[in-house]
C-alpha positions in Angstrom: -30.3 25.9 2.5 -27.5 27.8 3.8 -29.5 30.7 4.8 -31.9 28.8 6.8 -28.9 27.0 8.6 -27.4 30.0 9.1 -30.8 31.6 10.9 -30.9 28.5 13.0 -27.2 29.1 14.1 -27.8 32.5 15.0 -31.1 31.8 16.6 -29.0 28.6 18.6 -26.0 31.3 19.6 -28.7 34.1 20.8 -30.1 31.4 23.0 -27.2 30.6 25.0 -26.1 34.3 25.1 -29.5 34.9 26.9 -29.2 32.1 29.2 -25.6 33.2 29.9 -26.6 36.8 30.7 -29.4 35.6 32.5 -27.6 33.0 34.9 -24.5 35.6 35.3 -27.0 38.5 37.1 -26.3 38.6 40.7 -29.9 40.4 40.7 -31.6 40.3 37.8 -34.5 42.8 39.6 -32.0 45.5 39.4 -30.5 44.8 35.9 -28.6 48.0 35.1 -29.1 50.3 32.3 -25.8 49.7 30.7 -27.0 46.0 31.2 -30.1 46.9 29.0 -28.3 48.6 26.5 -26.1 46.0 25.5 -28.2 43.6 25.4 -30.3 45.6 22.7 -27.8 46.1 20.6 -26.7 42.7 20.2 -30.3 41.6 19.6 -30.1 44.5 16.9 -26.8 42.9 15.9 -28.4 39.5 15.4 -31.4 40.7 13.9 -29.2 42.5 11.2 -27.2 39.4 10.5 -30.3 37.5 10.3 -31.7 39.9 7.6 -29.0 39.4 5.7 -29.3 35.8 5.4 -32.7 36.1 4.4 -34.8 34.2 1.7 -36.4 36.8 -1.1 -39.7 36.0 -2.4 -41.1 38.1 -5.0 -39.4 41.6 -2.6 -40.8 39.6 0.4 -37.8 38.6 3.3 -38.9 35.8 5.1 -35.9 34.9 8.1 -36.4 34.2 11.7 -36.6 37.8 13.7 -39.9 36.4 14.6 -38.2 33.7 16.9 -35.4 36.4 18.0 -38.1 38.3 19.4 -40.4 35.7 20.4 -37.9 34.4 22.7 -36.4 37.5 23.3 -40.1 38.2 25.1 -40.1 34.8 26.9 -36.6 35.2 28.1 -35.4 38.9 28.2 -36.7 42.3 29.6 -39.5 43.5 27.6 -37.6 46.7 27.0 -34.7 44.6 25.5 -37.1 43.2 23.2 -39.5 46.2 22.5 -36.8 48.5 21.7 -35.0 45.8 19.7 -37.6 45.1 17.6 -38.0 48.9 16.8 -34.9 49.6 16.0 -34.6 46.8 13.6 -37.7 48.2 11.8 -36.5 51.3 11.3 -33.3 50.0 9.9 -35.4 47.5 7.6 -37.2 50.7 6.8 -33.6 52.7 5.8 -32.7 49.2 4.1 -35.5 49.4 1.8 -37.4 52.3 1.6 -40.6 50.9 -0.5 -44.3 49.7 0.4 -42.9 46.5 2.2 -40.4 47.9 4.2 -43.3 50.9 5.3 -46.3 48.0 6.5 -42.8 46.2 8.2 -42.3 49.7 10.3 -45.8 49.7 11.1 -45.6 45.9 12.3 -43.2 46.4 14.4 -44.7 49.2 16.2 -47.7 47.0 16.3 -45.4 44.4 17.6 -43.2 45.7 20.0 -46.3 47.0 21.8 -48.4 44.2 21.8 -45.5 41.0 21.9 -45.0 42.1 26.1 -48.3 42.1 27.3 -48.9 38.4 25.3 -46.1 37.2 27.8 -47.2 38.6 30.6 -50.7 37.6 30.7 -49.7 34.2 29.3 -47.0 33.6 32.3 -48.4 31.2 34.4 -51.4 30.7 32.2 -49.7 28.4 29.9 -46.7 26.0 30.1 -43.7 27.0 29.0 -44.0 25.0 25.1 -47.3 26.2 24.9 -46.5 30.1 25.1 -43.7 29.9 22.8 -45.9 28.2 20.4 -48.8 30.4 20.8 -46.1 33.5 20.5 -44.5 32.3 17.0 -48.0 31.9 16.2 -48.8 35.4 16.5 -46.0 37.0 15.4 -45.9 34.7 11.8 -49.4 36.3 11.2 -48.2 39.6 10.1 -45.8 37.9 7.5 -48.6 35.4 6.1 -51.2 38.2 5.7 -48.6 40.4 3.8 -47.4 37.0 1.9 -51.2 36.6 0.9 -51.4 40.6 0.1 -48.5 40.8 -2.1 -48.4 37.3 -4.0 -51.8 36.6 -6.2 -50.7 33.1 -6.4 -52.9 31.4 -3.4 -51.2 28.2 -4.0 -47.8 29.7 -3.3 -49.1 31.6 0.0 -50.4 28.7 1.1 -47.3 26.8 0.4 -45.4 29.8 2.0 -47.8 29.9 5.2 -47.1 25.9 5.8 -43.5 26.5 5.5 -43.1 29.6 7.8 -45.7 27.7 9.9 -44.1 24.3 9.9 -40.0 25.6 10.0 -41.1 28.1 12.9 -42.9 25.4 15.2 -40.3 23.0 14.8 -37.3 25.7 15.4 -39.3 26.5 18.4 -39.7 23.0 19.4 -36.4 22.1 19.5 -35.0 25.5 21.0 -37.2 25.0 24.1 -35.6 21.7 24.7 -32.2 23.1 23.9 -32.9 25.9 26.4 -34.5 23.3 29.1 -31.5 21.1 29.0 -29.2 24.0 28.9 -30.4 25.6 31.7 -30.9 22.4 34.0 -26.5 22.2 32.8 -26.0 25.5 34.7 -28.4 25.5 37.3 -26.9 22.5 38.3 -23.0 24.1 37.8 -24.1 26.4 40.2 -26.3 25.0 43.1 -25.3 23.3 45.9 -26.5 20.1 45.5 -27.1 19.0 49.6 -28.7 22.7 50.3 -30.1 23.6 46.6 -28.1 27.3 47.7 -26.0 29.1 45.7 -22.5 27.0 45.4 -19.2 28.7 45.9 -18.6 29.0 41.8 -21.5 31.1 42.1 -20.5 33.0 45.2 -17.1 33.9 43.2 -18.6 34.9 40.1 -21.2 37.0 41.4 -18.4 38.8 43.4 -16.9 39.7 40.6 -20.7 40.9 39.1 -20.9 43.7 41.9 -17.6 44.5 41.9 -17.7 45.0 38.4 -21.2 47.4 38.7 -19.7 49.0 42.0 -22.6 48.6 44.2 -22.3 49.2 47.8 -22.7 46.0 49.0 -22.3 43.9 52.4 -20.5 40.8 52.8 -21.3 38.0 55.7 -19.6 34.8 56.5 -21.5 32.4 58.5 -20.2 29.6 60.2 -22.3 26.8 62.2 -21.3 26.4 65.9 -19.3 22.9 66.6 -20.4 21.7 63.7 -17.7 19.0 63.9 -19.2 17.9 67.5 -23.3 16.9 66.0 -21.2 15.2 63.3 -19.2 12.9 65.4 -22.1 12.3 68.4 -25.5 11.8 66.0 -23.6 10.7 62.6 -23.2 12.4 59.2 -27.0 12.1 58.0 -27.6 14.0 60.8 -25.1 16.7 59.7 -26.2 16.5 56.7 -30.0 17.0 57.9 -28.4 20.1 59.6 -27.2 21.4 56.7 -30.4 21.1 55.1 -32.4 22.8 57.6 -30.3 25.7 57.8 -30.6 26.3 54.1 -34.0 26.1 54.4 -33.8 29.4 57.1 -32.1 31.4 54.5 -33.9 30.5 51.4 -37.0 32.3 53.5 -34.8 35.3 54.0 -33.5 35.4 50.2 -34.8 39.0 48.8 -33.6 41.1 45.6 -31.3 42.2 47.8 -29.8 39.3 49.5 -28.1 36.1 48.5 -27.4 33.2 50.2 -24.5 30.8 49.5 -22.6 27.1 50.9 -19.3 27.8 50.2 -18.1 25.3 52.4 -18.8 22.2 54.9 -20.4 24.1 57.0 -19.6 27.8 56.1 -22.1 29.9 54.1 -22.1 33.4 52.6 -24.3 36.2 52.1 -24.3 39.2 50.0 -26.5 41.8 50.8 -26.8 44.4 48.1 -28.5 47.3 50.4 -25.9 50.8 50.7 -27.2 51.2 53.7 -24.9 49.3 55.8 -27.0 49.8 59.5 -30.1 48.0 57.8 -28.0 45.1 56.5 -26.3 44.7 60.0 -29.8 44.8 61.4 -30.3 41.9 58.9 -27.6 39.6 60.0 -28.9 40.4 63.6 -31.9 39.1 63.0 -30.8 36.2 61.4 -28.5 35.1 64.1 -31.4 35.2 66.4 -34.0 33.2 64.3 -31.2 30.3 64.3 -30.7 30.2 67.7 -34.4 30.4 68.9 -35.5 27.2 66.1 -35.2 23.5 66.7 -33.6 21.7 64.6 -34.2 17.4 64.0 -31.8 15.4 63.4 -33.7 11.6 62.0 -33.7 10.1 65.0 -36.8 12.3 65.5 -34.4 14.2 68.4 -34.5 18.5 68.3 -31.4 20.0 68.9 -30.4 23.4 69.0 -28.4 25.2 66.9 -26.3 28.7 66.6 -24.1 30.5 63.7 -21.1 33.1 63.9 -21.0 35.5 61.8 -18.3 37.6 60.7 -19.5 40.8 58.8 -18.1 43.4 56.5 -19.1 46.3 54.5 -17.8 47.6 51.2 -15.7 50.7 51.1 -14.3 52.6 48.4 -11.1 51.7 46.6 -11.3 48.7 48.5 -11.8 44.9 45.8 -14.4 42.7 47.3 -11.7 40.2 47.4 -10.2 42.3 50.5 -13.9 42.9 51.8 -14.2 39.5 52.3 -11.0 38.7 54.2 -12.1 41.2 56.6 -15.4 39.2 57.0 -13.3 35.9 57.3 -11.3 38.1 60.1 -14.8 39.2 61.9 -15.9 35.4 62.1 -12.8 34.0 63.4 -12.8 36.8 66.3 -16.5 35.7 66.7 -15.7 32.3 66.8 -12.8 33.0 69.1 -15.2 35.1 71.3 -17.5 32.3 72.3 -19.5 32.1 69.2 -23.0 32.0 68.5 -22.4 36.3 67.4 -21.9 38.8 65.0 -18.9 40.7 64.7 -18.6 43.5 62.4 -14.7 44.6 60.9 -15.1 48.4 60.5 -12.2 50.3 58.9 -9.5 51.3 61.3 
């Protein structure tokens, strides 16, 4: 009993350390090597506690690395998982160098090769429940056929084989709930709620993020023109409306490389992670255009027009992204001071 709670503790924790690291990557299409490598080794770490903890049947370890990897695959970079699941065979090998722990090495090759692609052509394929399912499935049928290899006893396999079976669907089961909920907690903690952008809890920790990886980056502050004025003349649900509509501009223009956030009432923010700082200018450009050329409705049905200024700053060395952004915050308030509806770049003096 205690070893199975403490799988299912360890199985709960490495969860919500995925989630974590997934939620905290201001661009998860350029996670970093480092990134990688941490992430392996704590899989590693977990996979070495949970062999500890395992349950011993006649020299056979039953625990639940199959869901560490299983969600590993579902949640993680397949090189996380494929590398994590060689490594740990090779160590199970160096733990116990007999018969078992050899067909485990091979298994894990087998495994690490093979768990990826099953994601990948099962993504979209298959709801989210479905996959996991169909994934614990698979890797629990190396352990049953090796259960029914080494025990003669068929009435203890099968017992065995409806355990491993039973315990691993219902783990699964109630992990995918624990994730969905979890993850509905921060998505929510870290949207907007009016725009469904990128709140400014996100905008700070993401900050942080780049300025902890170094990238070159470029910071924007955008402001919308007499904002104030459409909220006193047509009413807040048409500000509101506004709001909504502008948000819905730059979620067509989020890329890899660039990331919208409301960060206030009517102020937004964008990071562009591009070290070429002409081509993110040239970005910005084009944005402030494509507002003021679109209509925007307000519900009575009436189009109105609309313009942003923009205050724009690129990242230098030695310099935090906390002083970065003040010159940004400088750039819009000489745009807005200017006559608006621009962009104004701060270079260094």
């Amino acid at each position: 009993m205690v070893s199975l709670l403490a799988n299912i503790g360890i199985i709960f924790m490495a969860m919500y350390i995925y989630l974590r690291f997934k939620s905290g990557l201001p661009n998860q299409d350029k996670t970093k090597v480092s990134d990688l490598i941490r992430c392996t080794l704590f899989e590693v770490l977990l996979g070495i506690v949970l062999l500890s903890f395992s349950t011993v049947i006649l020299g056979i370890r039953y625990d639940f690395r199959v869901l560490l990897f299983v969600f590993s695959a579902k949640y993680m970079n397949w090189k996380i998982t494929s590398s994590s699941i060689l490594l740990l065979g090779i160590i199970r090998f160096v733990w116990g160098s007999n018969d078992i722990a050899q067909i485990n090495l091979i298994v894990s090759v087998l495994m690490a090769v093979t768990l990826p692609v099953i994601v990948n052509y099962t993504n979209g394929r298959l709801n989210d429940l479905t996959q996991l399912l169909v994934l614990v499935t698979y890797s629990l049928c190396p352990a049953i056929l090796l259960t029914n290899h080494m025990i003669a006893d068929k009435s203890l396999v099968l017992s065995i084989s409806l355990i491993l079976f039973a315990s691993g669907y219902a783990a699964t089961f109630f992990m995918h709930y624990f994730i969905s909920d979890l993850n509905s907690l921060i998505v929510s903690a870290n949207t907007d709620h009016l725009t469904a952008l990128k709140n400014v809890r996100t905008f700070n920790n993401d900050l942080m993020g780049v300025e902890w990886v170094r990238n070159p980056v470029t910071l924007a502050v955008i402001d919308i023109d007499y904002f104030k004025d459409y909220n006193d003349s047509f009413g807040h649900d048409s500000g509101d409306a506004i709001l909504k509509q502008m948000a819905d501009v730059f979620n067509k223009l989020v890329t890899p490389d660039t990331a919208f956030y409301r960060i206030g009432g009517e102020e937004f923010a964008l990071i562009i992670d591009n070290p070429n700082p002409i081509e993110a200018q040239a970005f910005v450009y084009d944005l402030q255009e494509m507002v003021a050329h679109k209509r925007f409705f307000i519900p009575s049905g009436e189009s109105i027009s609309i313009t942003i200024s923009v205050g724009v700053a690129h990242s230098r060395a030695g310099e935090t992204l906390k002083k970065t952004l003040k010159r940004a915050d400088l750039a819009l308030y000489k745009a807005k001071k200017s006559g608006r509806n621009k962009v104004i770049v701060s270079y260094p003096h």
